[in-house]
PQR file with spaces between the fields and no chain letter, atoms N, CA, C, O and H, PARSE charges and radii, in Angstrom:
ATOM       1  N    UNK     1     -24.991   37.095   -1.243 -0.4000 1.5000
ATOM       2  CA   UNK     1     -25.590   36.499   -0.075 -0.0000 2.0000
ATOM       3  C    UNK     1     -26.380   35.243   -0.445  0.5500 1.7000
ATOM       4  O    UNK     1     -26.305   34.324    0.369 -0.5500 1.4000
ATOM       5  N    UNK     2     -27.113   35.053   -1.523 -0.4000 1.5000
ATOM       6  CA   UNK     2     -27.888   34.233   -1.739 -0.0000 2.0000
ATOM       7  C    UNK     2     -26.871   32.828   -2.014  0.5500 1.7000
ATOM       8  O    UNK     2     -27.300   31.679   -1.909 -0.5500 1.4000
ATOM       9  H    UNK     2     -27.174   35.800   -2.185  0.4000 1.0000
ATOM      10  N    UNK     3     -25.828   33.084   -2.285 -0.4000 1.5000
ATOM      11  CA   UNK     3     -24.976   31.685   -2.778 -0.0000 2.0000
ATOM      12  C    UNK     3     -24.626   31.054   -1.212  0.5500 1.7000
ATOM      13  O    UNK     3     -24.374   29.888   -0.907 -0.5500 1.4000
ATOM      14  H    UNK     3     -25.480   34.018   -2.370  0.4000 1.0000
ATOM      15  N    UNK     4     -24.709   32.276   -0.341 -0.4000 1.5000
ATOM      16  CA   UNK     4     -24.113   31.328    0.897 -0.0000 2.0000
ATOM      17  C    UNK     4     -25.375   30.852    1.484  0.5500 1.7000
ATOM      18  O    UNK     4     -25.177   29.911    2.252 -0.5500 1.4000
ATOM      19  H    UNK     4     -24.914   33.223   -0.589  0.4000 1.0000
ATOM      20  N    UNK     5     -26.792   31.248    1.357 -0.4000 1.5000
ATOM      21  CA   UNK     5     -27.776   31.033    1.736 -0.0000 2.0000
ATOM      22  C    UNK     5     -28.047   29.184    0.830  0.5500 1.7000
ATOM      23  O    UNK     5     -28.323   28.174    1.478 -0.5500 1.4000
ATOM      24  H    UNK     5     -26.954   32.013    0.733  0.4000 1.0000
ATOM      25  N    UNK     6     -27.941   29.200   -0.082 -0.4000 1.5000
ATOM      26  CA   UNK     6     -27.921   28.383   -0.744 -0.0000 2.0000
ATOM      27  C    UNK     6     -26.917   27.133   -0.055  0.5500 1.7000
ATOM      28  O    UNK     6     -27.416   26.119    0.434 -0.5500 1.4000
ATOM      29  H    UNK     6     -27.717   30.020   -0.608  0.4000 1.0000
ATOM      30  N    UNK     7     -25.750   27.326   -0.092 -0.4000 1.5000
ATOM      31  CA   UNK     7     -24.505   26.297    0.325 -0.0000 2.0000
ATOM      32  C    UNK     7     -25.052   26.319    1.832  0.5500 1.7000
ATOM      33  O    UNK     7     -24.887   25.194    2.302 -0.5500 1.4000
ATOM      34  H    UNK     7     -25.345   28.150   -0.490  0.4000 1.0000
ATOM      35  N    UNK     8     -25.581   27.094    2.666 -0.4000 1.5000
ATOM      36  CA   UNK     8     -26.038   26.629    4.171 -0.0000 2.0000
ATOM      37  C    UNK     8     -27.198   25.644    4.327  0.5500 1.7000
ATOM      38  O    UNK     8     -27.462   25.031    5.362 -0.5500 1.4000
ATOM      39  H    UNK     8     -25.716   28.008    2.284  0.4000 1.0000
ATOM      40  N    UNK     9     -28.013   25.555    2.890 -0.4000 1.5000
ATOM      41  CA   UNK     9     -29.425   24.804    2.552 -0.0000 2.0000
ATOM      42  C    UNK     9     -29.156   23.560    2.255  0.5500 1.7000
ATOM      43  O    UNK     9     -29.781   22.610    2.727 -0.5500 1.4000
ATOM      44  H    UNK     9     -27.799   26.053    2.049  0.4000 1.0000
ATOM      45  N    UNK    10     -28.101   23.454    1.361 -0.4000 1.5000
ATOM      46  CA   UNK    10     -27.622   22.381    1.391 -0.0000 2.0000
ATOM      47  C    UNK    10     -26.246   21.557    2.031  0.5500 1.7000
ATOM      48  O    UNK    10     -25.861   20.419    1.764 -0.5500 1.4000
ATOM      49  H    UNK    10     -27.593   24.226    0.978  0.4000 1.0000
ATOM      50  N    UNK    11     -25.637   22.602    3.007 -0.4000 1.5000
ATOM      51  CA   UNK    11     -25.110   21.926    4.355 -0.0000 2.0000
ATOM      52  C    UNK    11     -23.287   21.668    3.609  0.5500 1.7000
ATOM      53  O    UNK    11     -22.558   20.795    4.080 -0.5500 1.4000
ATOM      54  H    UNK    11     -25.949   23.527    3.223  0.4000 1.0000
ATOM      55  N    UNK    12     -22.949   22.333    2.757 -0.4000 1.5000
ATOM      56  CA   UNK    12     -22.164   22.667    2.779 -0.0000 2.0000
ATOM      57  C    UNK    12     -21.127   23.868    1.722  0.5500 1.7000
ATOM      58  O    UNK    12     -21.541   24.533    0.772 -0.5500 1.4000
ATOM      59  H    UNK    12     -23.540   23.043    2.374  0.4000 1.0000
ATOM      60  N    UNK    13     -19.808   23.833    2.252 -0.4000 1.5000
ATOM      61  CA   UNK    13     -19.069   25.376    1.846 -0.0000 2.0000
ATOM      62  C    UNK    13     -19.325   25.863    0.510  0.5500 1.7000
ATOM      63  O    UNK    13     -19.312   25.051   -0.415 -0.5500 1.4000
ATOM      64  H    UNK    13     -19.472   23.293    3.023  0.4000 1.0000
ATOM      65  N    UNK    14     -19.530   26.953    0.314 -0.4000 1.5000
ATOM      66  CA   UNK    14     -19.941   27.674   -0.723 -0.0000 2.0000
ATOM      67  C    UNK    14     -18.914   27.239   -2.003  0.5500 1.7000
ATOM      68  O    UNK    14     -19.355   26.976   -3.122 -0.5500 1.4000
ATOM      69  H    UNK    14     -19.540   27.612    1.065  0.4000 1.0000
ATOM      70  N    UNK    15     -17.534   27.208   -1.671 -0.4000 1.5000
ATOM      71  CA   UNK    15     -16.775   26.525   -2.978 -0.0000 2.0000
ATOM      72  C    UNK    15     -17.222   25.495   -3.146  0.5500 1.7000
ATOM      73  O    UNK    15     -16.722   25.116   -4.206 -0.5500 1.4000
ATOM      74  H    UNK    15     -17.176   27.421   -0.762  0.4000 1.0000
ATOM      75  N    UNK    16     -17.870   24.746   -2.783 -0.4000 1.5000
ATOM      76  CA   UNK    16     -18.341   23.654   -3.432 -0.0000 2.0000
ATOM      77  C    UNK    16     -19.562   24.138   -4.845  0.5500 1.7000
ATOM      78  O    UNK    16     -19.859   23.471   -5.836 -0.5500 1.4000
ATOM      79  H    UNK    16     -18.276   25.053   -1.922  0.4000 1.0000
ATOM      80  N    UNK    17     -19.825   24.879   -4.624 -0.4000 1.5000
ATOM      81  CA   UNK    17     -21.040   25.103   -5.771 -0.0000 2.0000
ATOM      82  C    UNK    17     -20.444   25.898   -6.871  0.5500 1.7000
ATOM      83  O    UNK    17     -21.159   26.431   -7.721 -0.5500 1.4000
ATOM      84  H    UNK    17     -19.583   25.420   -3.819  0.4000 1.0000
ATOM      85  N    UNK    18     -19.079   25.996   -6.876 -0.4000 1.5000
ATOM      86  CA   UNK    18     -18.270   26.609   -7.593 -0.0000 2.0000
ATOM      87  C    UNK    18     -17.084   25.902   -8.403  0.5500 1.7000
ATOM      88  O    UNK    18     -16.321   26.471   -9.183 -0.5500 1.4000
ATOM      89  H    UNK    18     -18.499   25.563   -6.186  0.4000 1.0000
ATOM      90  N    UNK    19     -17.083   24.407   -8.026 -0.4000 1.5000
ATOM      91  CA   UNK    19     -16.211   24.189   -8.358 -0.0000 2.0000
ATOM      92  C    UNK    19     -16.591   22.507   -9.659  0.5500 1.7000
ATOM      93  O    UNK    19     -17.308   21.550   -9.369 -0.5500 1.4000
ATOM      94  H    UNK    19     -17.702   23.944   -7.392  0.4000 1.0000
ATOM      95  N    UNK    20     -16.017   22.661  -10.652 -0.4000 1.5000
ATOM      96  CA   UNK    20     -16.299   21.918  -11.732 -0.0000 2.0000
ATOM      97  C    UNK    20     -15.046   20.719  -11.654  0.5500 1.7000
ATOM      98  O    UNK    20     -13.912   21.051  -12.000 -0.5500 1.4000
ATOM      99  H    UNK    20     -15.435   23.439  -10.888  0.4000 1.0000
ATOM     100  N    UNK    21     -15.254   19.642  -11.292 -0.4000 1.5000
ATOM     101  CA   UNK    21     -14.047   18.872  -11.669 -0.0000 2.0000
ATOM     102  C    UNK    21     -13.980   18.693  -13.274  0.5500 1.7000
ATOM     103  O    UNK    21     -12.848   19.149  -13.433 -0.5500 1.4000
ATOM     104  H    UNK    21     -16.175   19.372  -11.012  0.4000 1.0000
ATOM     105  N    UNK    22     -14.242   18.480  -14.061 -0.4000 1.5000
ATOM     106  CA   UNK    22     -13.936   18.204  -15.023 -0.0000 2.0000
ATOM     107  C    UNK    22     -13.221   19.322  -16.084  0.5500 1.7000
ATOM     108  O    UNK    22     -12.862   19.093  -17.239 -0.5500 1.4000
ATOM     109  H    UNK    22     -15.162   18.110  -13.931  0.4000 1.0000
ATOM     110  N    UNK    23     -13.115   20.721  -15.270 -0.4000 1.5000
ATOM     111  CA   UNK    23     -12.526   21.884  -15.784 -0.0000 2.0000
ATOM     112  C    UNK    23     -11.282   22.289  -15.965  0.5500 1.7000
ATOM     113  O    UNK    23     -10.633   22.863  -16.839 -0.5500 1.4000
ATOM     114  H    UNK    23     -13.406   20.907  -14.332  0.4000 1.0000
ATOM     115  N    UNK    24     -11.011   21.560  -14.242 -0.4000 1.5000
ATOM     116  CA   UNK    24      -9.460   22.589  -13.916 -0.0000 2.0000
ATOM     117  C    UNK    24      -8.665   21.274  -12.643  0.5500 1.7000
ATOM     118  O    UNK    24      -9.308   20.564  -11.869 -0.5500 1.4000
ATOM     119  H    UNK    24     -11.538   21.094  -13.531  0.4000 1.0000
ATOM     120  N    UNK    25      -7.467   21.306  -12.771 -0.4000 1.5000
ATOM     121  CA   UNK    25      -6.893   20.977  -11.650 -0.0000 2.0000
ATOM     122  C    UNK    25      -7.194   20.809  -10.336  0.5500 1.7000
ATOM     123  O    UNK    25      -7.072   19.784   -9.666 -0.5500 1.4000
ATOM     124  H    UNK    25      -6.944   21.882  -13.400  0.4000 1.0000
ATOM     125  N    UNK    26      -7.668   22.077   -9.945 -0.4000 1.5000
ATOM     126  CA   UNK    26      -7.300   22.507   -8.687 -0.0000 2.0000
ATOM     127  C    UNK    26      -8.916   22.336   -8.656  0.5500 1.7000
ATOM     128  O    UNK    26      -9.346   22.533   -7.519 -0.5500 1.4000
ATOM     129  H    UNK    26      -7.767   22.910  -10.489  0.4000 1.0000
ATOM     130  N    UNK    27      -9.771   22.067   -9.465 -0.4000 1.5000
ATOM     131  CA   UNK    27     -11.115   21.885   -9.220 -0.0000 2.0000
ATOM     132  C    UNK    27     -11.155   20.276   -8.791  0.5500 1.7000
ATOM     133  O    UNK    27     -11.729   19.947   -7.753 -0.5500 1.4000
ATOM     134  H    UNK    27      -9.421   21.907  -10.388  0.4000 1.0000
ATOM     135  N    UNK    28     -10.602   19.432   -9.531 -0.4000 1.5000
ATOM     136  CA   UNK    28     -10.715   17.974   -9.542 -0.0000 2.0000
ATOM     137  C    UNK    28     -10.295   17.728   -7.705  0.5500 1.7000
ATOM     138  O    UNK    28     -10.940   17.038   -6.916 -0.5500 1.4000
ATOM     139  H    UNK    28     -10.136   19.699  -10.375  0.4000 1.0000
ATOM     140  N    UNK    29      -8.843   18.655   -7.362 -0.4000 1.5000
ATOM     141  CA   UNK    29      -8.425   18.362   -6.174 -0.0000 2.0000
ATOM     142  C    UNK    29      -9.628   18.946   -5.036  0.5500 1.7000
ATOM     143  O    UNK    29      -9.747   18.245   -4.030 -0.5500 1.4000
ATOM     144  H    UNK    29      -8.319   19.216   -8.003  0.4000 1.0000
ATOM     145  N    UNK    30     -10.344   19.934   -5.112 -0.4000 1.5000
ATOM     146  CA   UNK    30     -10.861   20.104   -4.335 -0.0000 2.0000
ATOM     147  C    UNK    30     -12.004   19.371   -4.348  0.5500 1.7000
ATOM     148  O    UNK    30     -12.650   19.250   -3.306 -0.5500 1.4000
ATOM     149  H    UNK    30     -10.248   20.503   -5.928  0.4000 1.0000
ATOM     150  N    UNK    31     -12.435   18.749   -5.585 -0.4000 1.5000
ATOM     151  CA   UNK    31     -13.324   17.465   -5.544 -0.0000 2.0000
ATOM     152  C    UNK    31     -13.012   16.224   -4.723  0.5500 1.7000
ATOM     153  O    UNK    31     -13.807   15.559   -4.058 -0.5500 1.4000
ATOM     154  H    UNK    31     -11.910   18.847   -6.430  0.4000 1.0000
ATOM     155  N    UNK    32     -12.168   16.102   -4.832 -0.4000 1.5000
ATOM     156  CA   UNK    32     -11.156   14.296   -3.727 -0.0000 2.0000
ATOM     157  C    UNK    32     -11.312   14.777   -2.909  0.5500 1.7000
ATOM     158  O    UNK    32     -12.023   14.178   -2.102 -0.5500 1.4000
ATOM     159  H    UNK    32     -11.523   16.643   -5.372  0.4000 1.0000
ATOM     160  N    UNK    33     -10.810   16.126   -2.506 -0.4000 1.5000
ATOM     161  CA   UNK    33     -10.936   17.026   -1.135 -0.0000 2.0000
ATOM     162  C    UNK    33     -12.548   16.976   -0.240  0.5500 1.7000
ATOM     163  O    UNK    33     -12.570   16.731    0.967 -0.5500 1.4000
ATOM     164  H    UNK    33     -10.232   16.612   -3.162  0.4000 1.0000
ATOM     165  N    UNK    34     -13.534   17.184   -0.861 -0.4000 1.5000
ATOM     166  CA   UNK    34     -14.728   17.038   -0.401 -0.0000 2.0000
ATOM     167  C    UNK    34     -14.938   15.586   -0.083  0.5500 1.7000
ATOM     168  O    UNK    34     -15.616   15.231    0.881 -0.5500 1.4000
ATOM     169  H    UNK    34     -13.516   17.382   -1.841  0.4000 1.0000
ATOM     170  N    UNK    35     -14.368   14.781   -0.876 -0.4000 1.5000
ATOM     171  CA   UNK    35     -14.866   13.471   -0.395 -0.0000 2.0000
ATOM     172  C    UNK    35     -14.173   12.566    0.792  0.5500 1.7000
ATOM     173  O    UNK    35     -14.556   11.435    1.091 -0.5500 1.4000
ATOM     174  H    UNK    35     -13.817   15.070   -1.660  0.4000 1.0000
ATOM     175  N    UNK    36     -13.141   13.233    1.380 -0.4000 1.5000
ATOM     176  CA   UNK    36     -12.278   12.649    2.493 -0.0000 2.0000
ATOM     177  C    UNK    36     -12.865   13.056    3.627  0.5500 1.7000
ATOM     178  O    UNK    36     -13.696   13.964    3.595 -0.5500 1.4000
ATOM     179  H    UNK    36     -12.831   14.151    1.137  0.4000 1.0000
ATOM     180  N    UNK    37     -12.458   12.343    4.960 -0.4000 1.5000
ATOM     181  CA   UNK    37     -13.204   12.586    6.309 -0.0000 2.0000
ATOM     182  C    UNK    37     -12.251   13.686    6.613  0.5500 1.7000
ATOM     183  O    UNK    37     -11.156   13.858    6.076 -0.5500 1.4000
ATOM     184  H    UNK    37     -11.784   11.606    4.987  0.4000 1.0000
ATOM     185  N    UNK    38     -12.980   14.639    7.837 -0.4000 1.5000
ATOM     186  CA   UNK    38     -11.917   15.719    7.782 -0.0000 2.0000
ATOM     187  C    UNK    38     -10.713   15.335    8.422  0.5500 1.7000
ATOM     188  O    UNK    38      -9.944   16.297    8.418 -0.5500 1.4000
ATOM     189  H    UNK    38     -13.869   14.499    8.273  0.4000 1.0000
ATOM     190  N    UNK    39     -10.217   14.328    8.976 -0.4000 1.5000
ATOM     191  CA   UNK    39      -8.747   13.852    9.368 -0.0000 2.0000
ATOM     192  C    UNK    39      -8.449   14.135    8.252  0.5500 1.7000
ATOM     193  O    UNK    39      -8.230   15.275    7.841 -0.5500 1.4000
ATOM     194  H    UNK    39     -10.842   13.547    8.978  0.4000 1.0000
ATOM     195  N    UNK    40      -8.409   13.223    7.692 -0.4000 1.5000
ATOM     196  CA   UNK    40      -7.790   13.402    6.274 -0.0000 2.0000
ATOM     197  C    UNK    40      -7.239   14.965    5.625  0.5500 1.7000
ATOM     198  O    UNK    40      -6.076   15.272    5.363 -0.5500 1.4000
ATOM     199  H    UNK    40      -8.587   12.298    8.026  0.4000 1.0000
ATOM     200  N    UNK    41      -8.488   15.814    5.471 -0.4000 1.5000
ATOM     201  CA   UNK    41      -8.678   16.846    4.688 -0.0000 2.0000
ATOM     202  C    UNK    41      -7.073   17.336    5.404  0.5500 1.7000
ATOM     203  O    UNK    41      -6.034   17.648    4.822 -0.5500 1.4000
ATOM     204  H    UNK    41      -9.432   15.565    5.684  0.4000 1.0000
ATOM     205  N    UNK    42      -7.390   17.248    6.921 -0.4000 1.5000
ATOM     206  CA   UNK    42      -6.281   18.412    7.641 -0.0000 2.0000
ATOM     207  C    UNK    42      -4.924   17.810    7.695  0.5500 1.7000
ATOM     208  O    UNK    42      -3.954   18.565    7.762 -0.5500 1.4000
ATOM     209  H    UNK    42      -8.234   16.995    7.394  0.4000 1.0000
ATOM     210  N    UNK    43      -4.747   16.382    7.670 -0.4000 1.5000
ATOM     211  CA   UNK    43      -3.491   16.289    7.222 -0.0000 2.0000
ATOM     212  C    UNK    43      -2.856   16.509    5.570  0.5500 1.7000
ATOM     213  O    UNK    43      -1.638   16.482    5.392 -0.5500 1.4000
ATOM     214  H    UNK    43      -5.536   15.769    7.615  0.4000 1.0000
ATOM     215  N    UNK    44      -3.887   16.740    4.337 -0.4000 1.5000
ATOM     216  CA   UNK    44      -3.501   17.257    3.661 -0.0000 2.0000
ATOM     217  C    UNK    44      -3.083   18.365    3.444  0.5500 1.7000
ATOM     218  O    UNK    44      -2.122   18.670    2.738 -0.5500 1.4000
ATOM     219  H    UNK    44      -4.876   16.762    4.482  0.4000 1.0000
ATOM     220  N    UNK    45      -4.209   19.460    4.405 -0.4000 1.5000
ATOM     221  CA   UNK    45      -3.987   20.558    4.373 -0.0000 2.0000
ATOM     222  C    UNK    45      -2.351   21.034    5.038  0.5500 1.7000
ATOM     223  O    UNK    45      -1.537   21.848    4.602 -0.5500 1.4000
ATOM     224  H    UNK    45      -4.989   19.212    4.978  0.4000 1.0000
ATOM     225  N    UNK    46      -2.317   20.285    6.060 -0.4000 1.5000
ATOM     226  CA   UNK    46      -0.924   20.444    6.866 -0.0000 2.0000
ATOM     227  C    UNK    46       0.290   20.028    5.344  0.5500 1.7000
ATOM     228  O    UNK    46       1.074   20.963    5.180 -0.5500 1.4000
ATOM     229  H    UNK    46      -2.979   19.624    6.414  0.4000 1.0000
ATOM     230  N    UNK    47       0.484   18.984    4.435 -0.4000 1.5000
ATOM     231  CA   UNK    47       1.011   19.158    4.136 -0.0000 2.0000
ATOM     232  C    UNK    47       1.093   19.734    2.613  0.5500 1.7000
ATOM     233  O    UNK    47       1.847   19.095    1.879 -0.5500 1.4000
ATOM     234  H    UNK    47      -0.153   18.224    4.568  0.4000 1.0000
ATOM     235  N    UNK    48       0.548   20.643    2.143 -0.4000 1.5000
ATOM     236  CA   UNK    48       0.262   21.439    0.826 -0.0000 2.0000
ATOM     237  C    UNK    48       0.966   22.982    1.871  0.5500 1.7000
ATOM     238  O    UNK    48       1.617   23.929    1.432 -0.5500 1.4000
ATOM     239  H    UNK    48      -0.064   21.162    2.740  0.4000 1.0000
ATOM     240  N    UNK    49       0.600   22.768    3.042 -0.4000 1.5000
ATOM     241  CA   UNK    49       1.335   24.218    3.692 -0.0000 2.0000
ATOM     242  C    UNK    49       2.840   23.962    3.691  0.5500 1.7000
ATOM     243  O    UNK    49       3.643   24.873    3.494 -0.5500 1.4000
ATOM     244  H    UNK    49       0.071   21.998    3.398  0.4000 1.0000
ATOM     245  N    UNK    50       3.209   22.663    3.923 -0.4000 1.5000
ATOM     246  CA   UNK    50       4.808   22.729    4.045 -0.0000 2.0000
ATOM     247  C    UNK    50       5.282   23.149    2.695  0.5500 1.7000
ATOM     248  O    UNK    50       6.144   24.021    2.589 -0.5500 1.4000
ATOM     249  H    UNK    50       2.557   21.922    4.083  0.4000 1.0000
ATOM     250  N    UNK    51       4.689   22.493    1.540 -0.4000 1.5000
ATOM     251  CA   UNK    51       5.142   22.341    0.357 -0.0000 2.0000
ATOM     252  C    UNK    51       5.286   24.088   -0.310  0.5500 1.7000
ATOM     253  O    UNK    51       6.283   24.702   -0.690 -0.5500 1.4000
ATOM     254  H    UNK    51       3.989   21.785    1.626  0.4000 1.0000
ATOM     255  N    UNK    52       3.797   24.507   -0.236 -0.4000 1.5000
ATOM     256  CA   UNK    52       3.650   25.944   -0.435 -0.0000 2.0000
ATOM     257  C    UNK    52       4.749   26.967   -0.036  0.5500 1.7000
ATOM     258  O    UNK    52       5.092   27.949   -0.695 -0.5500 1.4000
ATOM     259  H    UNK    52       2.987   24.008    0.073  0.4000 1.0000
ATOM     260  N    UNK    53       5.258   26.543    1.207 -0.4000 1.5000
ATOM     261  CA   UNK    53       6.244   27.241    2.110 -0.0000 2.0000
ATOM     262  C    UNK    53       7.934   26.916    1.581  0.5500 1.7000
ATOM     263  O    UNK    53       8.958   27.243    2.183 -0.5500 1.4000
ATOM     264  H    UNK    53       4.980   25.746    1.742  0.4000 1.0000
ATOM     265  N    UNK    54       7.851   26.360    0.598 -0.4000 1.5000
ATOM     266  CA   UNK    54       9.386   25.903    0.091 -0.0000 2.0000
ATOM     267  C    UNK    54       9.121   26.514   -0.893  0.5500 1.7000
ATOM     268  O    UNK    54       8.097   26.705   -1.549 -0.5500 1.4000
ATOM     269  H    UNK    54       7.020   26.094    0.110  0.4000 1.0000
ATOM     270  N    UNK    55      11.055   27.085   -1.002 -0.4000 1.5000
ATOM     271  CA   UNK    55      11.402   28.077   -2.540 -0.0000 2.0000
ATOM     272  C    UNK    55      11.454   27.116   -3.459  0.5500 1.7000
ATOM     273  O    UNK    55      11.672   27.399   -4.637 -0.5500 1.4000
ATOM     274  H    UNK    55      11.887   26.930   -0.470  0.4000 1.0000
């Protein structure tokens, strides 16, 4: 509880206080990810779902 109490104090999502760009991949992306307006975010998100969704 206290981590989401924390990420609500400072006004945003709890993966953010979790995530290291300089660690991992998918950390760096969700770093670019935080820094886009949310248009953005959701047309990425729209297309990482198409991609995800192919064999």
């Amino acid at each position: 509880m206290t981590i989401f109490r924390v990420a609500q104090g400072l006004d945003l999502p709890p993966l953010y206080l979790f995530t290291f760009a300089d660690e991992d991949e998918r950390a760096r992306v969700a770093e670019l990810l935080r820094k886009l307006p949310p248009r953005e975010v959701t047309k990425v998100r729209r297309e990482l779902a198409k991609r995800a969704t192919r064999p």
